[in-house]
C-alpha positions, 0 to 999 in steps of 0.5 A: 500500500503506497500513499493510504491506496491499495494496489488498486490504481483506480480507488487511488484515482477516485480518492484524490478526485474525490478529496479534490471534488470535497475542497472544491465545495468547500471553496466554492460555499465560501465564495457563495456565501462572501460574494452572494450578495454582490452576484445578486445586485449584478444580476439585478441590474441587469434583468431589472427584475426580482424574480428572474434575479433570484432564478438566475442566481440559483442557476448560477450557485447550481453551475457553478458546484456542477464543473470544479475543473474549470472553476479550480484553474480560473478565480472562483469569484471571477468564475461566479460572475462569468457563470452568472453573465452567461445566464443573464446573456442566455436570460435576454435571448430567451426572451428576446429583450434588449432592456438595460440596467438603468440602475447601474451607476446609482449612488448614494449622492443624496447622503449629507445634502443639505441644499435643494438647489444642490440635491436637484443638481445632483439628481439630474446628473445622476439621471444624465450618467444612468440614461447615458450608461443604459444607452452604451451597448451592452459590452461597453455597458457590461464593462462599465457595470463590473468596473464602477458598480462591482469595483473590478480590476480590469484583469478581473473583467477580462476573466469574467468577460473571457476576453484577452485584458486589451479587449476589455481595457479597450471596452472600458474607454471606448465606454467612458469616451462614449459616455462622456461625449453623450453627456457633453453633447446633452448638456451642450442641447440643454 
């Protein structure tokens, strides 16, 4: 007996699978249970919709404990997010919608602000950035999301995107050159 396996090559083989598959799913719940939340608001933004967020997050949970070997050489967490885009891309053919997410880039700008005048100032800049961003196409949206709303580096948008790092460095200022001169441009008509 060689390494705890008996002369039997393959119970060897199904053992250190076995052990392998075991710290794969003990990897994966803590990726589950520390990023849930984040792959949550992801999805959300994306679908619009509560019910089919939840869907997807499950299908999400489902694939990603069904396929350890490719999990196991990616990052889990970038794995997650790429299992999850996959199923909202599959969600939009499905139903042939081409909807945005008009939430994307809202943030908390009302916090500590005391003026009116300043509050409608700033909410009509927020309006101008999310019309903005809900118009980019959906690559450059998708780039823009995980960037500013999930705070990825680029090399992690480029995993979860499976795209080579220029791809996605390239989306990410071809996204906020677009998006800069959309909001010029409108403010330019106003």
């Amino acid at each position: 007996m060689e390494n705890g396996c008996d002369n039997n090559k393959h119970n060897c083989k199904e053992s250190l699978t076995q052990k392998q598959r075991a710290d794969y799913i003990n990897a994966a719940t803590e990726v589950i249970e520390k990023y849930k939340d984040s792959i949550f608001r992801f999805i959300l933004l994306q679908v619009e919709n509560y019910d089919v967020t939840e869907d997807i997050l499950q299908e999400t949970v489902l694939k990603f404990f069904e396929n350890p070997v490719n999990a196991i050489d990616q990052g889990l967490r970038n794995r997650v997010f790429a299992i999850a885009r996959n199923l909202i891309i599959s969600y939009y053919r499905r139903i042939h919608l081409q909807k945005r997410a008009e939430d994307s880039l809202k943030a908390n700008i009302y916090e500590d602000c005391d003026d009116p005048a300043e509050l409608v100032q700033q909410t009509e800049i927020e309006t101008r950035i999310i019309q903005g961003v809900s118009k980019l196409p959906q690559k450059q949206h998708e780039v823009i999301l995980l960037r500013y709303y999930d705070f990825m580096s680029i090399v992690e948008i480029a995993e979860v995107l499976g795209v080579p790092y220029d791809t996605a460095r390239n989306r990410l200022r071809r996204a906020k050159e677009k998006l800069e001169l959309m909001l010029t441009e409108r403010e330019n008509n106003l």
